[in-house]
Phi, psi and omega in degrees: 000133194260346181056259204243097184250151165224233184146170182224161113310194214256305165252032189054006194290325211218104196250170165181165171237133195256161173227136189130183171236177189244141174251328173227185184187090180225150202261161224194097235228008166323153141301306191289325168278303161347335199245313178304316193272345172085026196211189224277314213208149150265140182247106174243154161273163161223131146244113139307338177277319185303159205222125189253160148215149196264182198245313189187159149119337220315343207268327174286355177295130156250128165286095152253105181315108154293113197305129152086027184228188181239028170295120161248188185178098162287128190206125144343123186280339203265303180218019145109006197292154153316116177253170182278173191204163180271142067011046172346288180331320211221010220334082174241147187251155166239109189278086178322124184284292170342325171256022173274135205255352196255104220297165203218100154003310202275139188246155189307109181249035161199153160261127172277165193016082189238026146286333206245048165278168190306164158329319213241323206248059175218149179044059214263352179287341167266013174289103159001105142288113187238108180305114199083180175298146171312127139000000000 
């Protein structure tokens, strides 16, 4: 049970709360989540249980529906971060894990569509770690 969570956007404008727990956790190597998170993969939680409230921001909330697919995508008008959302279709909420302030017990427990991940995102443990910005 993950119980009492809370989170932001990037520039606080959009606060909010999950109450409930999470059942999954998968990181997401689609195109289409590549091209939302700008990044190798997306990482969501999921509940059919769970319960949002937003805190503050409700008016700075944004939606995009991708046309004829059932891709959404919540985000702050203000600086563009990812927010959580209902999954109507599947009446599922969907949790950007990145936009959680409050830590979260659960590790990602599959990469999905991992046939159609980038090019660049193989064999990534010898890549040089630099705790902080590059020089």
């Amino acid at each position: 049970m993950e119980g009492l969570m809370i989170g932001q956007c990037l520039c606080g404008t959009v606060k909010f709360r999950i109450s409930g727990q999470f059942e999954s956790f998968f990181l997401c190597h689609c195109a289409r989540c590549r091209k939302d998170s700008g990044s190798a993969h997306s990482a969501n939680l999921f509940s059919s249980t769970a319960k949002l409230d937003w805190l503050s921001g409700q008016k700075d909330i944004r939606e995009f529906n991708l046309s004829g697919t059932q891709h959404m995508k919540c985000f702050c008008a203000v600086c563009g971060s990812a927010l959580p959302f209902y999954n109507l279709n599947d009446n599922v909420l969907v949790v950007p894990a990145g936009s959680l302030d409050s830590k979260t017990r659960m590790l990602p427990e599959a990469h999905i569509c991992y046939s159609s991940r980038a090019e660049w995102d193989n064999n990534l443990d010898n890549v040089e770690k630099i705790n902080g910005l590059p020089c």
